[in-house]
C-alpha positions in Angstrom: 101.6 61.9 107.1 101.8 63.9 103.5 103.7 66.6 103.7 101.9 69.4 102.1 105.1 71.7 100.7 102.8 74.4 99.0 101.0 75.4 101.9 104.6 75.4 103.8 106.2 77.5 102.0 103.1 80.2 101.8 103.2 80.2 105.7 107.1 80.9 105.5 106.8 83.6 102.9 104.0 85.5 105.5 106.0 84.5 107.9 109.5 86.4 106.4 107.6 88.9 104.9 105.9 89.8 108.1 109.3 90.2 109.6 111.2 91.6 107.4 108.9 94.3 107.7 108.3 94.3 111.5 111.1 97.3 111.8 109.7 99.5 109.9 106.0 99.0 111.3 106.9 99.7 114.8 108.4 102.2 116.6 112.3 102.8 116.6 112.5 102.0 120.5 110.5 98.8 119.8 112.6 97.5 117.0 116.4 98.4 117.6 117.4 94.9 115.9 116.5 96.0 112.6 119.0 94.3 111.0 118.4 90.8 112.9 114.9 91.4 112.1 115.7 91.6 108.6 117.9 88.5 107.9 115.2 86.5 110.0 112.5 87.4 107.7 114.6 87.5 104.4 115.6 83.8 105.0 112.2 82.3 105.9 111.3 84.0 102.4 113.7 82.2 100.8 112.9 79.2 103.0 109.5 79.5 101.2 110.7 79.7 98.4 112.3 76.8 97.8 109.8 74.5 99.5 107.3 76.5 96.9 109.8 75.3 94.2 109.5 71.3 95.6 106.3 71.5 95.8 105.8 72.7 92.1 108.6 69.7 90.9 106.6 67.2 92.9 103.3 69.1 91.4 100.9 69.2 94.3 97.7 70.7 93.4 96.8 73.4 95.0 97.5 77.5 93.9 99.5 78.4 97.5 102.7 76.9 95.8 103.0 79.6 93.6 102.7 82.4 96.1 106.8 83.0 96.8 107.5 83.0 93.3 104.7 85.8 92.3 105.3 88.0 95.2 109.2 87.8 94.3 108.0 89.2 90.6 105.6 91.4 92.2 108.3 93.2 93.8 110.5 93.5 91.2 108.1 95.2 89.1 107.1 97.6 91.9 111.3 98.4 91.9 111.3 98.8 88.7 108.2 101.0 88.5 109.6 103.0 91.5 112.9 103.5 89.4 110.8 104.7 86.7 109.1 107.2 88.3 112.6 108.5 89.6 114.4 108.7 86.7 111.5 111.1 84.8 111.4 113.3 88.7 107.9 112.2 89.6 108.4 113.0 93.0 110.7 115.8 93.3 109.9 119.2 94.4 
């Protein structure tokens, strides 16, 4: 059986994103574990992310591969936009 590693680690980054984020989708009552939900999904991200980073040293083909690494730069720029927009008081009253 060939183990496909790119398309492994794009179903564990959905799958850490999706609940890492679960907490603050639902409502408080529902998600009281907020911080169990949190560690859950932030280490099947970084689950993904390393199988993301086999599969590129073993090059598979395939585009999923890269999926964990571009949504980790994705967010960083959306930070630092986001701490941009603070620091010249877009946003304040």
């Amino acid at each position: 059986m060939n183990l496909r590693f790119g398309r492994l680690s794009l179903w564990f980054c959905i799958a850490g994103i999706l609940l890492a984020g679960w907490p603050f989708i639902v409502r408080d009552d529902v998600a009281q574990q907020v911080a169990i939900f949190l560690f859950s999904g932030i280490m099947l991200y970084f689950i993904g992310v390393i199988l993301s980073v086999v599969a590129i040293v073993k090059k598979e083909a395939g585009k999923a591969k890269f999926f964990g690494l571009f949504f980790i730069l994705f967010m960083a720029l959306i930070s630092i936009l986001g701490l941009l927009l603070l620091s010249f008081g877009i946003g304040e009253k």
